[in-house]
N, C-alpha and C positions, 0 to 999 in steps of 0.2 A: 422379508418384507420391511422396506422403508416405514417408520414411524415415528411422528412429529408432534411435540408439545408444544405446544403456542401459549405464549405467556401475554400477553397486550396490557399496556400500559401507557395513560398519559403522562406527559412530562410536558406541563406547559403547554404549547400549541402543538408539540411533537410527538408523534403517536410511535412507541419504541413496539419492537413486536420482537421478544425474546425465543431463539428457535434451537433446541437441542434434538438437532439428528441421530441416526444411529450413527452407529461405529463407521459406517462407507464413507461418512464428509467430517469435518470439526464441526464442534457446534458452533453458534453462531448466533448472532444479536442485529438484529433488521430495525432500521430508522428510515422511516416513512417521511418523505418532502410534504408538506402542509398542503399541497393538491391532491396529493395521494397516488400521484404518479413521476415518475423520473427516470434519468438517464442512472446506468448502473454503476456504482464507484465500490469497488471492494478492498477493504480496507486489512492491512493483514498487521498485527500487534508486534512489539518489542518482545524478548526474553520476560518482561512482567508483567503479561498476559492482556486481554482484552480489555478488562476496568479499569488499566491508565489512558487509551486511548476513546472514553466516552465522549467526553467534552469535544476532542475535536470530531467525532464522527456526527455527532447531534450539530455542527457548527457547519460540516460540507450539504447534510439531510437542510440546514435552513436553507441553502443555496438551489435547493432545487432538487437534490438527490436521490437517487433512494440507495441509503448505504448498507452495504452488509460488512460487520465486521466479523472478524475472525483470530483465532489467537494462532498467532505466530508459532508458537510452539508445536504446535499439534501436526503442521509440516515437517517437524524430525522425531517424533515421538511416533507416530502411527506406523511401525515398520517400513519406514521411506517411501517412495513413489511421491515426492513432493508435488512434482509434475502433473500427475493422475487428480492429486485432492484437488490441488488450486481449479482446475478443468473440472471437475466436478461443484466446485462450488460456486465459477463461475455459472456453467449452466443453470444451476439450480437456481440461481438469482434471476438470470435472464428468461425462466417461465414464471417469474411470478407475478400476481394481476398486478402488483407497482411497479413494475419497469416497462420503461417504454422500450419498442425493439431496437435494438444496433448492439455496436460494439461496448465492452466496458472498459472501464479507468480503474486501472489498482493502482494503489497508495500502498509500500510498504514501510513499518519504521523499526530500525534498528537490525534486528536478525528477520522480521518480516520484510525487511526491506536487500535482506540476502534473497530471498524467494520470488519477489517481485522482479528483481536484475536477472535472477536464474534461470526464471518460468515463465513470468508471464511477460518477459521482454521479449520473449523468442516464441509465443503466441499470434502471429497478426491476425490472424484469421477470428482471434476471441478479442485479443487486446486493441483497442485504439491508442492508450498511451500508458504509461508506469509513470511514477513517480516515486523515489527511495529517499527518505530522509535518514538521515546519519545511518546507512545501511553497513551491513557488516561484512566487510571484505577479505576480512584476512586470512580465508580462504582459498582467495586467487592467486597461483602465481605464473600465470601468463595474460596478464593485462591485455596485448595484440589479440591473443585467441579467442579469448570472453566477449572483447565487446564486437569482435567480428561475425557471434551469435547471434547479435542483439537486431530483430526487427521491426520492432515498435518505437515509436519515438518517446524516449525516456530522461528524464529529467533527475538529477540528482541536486538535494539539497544536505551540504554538510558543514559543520563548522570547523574551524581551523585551529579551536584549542580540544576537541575532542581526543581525548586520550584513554575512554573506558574501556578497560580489560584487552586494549590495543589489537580492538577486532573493528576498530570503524575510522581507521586513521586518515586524516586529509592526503596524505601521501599518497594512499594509494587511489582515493577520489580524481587524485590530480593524474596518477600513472592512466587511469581508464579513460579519462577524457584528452588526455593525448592520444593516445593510442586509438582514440576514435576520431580524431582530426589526422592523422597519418593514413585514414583505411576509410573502408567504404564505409562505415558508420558514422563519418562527420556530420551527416546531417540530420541523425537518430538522439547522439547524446549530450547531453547538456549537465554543463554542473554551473551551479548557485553556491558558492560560496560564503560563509556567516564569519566575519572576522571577530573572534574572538569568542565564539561562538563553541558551545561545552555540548555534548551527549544528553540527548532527548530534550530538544529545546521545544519540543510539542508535545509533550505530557501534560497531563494534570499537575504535574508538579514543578513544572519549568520557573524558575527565575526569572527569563526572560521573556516575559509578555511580547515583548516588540516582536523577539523573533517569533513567539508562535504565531501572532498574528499574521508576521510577513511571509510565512510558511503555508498559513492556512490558504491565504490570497493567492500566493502562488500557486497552489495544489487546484483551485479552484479554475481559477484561470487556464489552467492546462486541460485540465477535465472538459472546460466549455468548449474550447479549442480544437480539443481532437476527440 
């Protein structure tokens, strides 16, 4: 039997609502839109788990959202079925009394942003759109065959001097997005380029304000969109 500890908390005008599942989903941390209802954006963490990625998930919850995040991790740590959790914790998002019905929007970053390109791009039926920031590729090596999965309209945002642990290289940003202008995915994938642009320019701890703000916007914009 499913059993849920709900922690609720204000933060300012945003009402965080902290959720640890059992073992069947990751746990997970819910950010309420200031109506108290919204479209569903789920938000899946880098390798340094869910508490680098507050700031922007309290920033897409302003725009209207109702965000659930989730730690990256927890999709190669749980004896695999990456596929199975994310489907599971979309649903469990899309019954709850703060979402409104439809499709959702994941956002992955870093190695969440592998599982977003993995799973929830080849979703239409749950996903409306993906978006992967500095996502981790270096797993792929057939560029043609991967993005010929992809049926969700997905957007990647990467920068072009990223070079951490050379698992999220512009190289291969650029190999996928050809390879979806060659095939029937041209009109699914999109990459955003950050010139000069380093690994996790949307953390809590970015350098670059400009980019995470132009990342935020971006992510937002696609979410209203699709």
């Amino acid at each position: 039997m499913k059993s849920l500890l709900r922690i609720s908390t204000l933060i300012g005008m945003l009402h965080v609502v902290i959720v640890h599942a059992d073992d069947s989903l990751p746990s997970q941390r819910e950010y309420e839109p200031k109506d108290g209802k919204g479209r569903v954006a789920v938000l899946i963490s880098g390798q340094t788990g869910a508490s680098n990625y507050t700031e922007v998930a309290k920033s897409i919850a302003d725009q209207g959202f109702y965000v659930v995040l989730v730690d990256g991790n927890d999709f190669w740590i749980k004896g695999g079925g990456g596929e199975a959790l994310l489907k599971g914790v979309i649903k469990h998002a899309q019954e709850s009394p703060r979402a409104l019905p439809d499709k959702v929007g994941v956002v992955g970053f870093s190695l969440g942003g592998a599982s977003a390109l993995t799973y929830a791009a080849r979703m239409p039926d749950l996903v409306g759109t993906v978006v992967a920031q500095y996502p981790m590729t270096n797993f792929i090596t057939d560029p043609a065959g991967f993005v010929a999965r992809i049926q969700v309209r997905t957007l990647i945002l990467a920068g072009t001097f990223d070079t951490y642990k050379g698992c999220c290289l512009i190289e291969m940003a650029r190999k996928l997005n050809e390879a979806a202008k060659a095939g029937a995915a041209s009109a699914l994938l999109e990459l955003h380029e950050y010139p000069g642009g380093d690994h996790g320019f949307t953390t809590n701890a970015s350098k670059r304000r400009d980019l995470a703000s132009d990342a935020v916007s971006r992510t937002v914009d696609r979410l209203r969109q699709y």
